[in-house]
C-alpha positions in Angstrom: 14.5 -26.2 13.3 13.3 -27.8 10.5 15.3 -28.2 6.9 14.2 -29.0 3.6 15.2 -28.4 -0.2 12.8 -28.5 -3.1 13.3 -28.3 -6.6 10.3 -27.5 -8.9 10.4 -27.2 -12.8 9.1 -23.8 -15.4 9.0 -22.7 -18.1 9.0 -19.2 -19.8 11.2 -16.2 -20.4 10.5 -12.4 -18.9 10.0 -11.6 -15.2 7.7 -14.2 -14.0 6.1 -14.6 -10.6 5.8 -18.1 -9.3 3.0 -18.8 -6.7 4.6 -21.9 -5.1 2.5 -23.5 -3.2 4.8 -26.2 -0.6 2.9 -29.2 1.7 1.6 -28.2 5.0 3.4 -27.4 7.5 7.3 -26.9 5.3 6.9 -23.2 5.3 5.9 -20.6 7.5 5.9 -16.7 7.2 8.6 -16.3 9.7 10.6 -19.2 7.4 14.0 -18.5 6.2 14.1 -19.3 2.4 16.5 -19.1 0.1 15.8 -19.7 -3.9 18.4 -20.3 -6.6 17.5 -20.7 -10.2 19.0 -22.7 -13.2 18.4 -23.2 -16.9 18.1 -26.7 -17.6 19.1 -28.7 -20.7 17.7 -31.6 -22.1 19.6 -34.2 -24.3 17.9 -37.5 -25.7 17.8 -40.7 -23.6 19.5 -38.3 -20.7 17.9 -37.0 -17.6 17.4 -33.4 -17.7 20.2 -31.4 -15.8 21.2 -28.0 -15.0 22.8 -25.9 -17.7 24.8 -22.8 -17.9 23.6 -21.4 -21.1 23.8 -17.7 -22.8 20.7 -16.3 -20.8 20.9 -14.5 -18.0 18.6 -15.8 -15.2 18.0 -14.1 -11.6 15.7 -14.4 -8.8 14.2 -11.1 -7.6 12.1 -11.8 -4.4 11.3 -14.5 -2.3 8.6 -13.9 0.1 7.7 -17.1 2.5 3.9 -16.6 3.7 1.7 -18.7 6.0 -0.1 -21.8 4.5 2.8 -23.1 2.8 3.4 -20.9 0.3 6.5 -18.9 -1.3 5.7 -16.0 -3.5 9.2 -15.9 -6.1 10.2 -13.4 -8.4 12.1 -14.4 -10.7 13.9 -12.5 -14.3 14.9 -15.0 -17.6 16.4 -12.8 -20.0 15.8 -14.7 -23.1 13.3 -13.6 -26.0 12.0 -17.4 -26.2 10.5 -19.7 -23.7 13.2 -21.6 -21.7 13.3 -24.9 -19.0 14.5 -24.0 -15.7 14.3 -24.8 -12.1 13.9 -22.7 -8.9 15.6 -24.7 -6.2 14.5 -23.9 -2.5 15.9 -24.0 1.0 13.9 -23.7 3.6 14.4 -23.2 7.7 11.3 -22.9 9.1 11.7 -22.7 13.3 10.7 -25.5 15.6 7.1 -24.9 17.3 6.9 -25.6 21.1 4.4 -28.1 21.8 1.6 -26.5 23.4 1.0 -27.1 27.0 -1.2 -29.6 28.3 -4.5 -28.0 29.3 -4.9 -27.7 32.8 -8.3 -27.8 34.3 -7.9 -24.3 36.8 -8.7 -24.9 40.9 -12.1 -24.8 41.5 
């Protein structure tokens, strides 16, 4: 079984549906992901960290799909545009190697 965690950076405010789109092979449709989401701050001459401010953020859905991608729903109850990040686990199961071809008896 395979194990990774992303993090990927938004911005906005509302429901919002993230088309994330992962390198080959990380997710699967029969992957077992898991999303969080943060808001982030941003101070000067600092890198930007997470953030517990006075919005209200949630993640809906997570759907993994074939091709590497992870459809994510997630809600930002804020009137205004904020920063945040969607952080990702992912499990995707371990593939048997196909067996060697074998020429049948002739």
């Amino acid at each position: 079984m395979a194990l990774s965690f992303w993090r990927y950076f938004h911005k906005g405010c509302g429901t919002i549906t993230i088309h994330q789109q992962f390198p080959d092979g990380i997710v699967e449709h029969d992957s077992m992901v898991v999303a969080s989401i943060s808001e982030l701050i941003t101070v000067p001459f600092q890198p930007t960290k997470p953030h517990t401010g006075a919005a209200p953020m949630s993640v809906l859905n997570v759907v993994p799909q074939s091709g590497s991608k992870v459809w994510t729903k997630v809600n930002v109850e804020w009137p205004d545009d904020l920063e945040f990040q969607v952080v990702y686990h992912i499990e995707t199961p371990s593939r048997p190697e196909p067996p060697p071809f074998v020429n049948p008896p002739r």
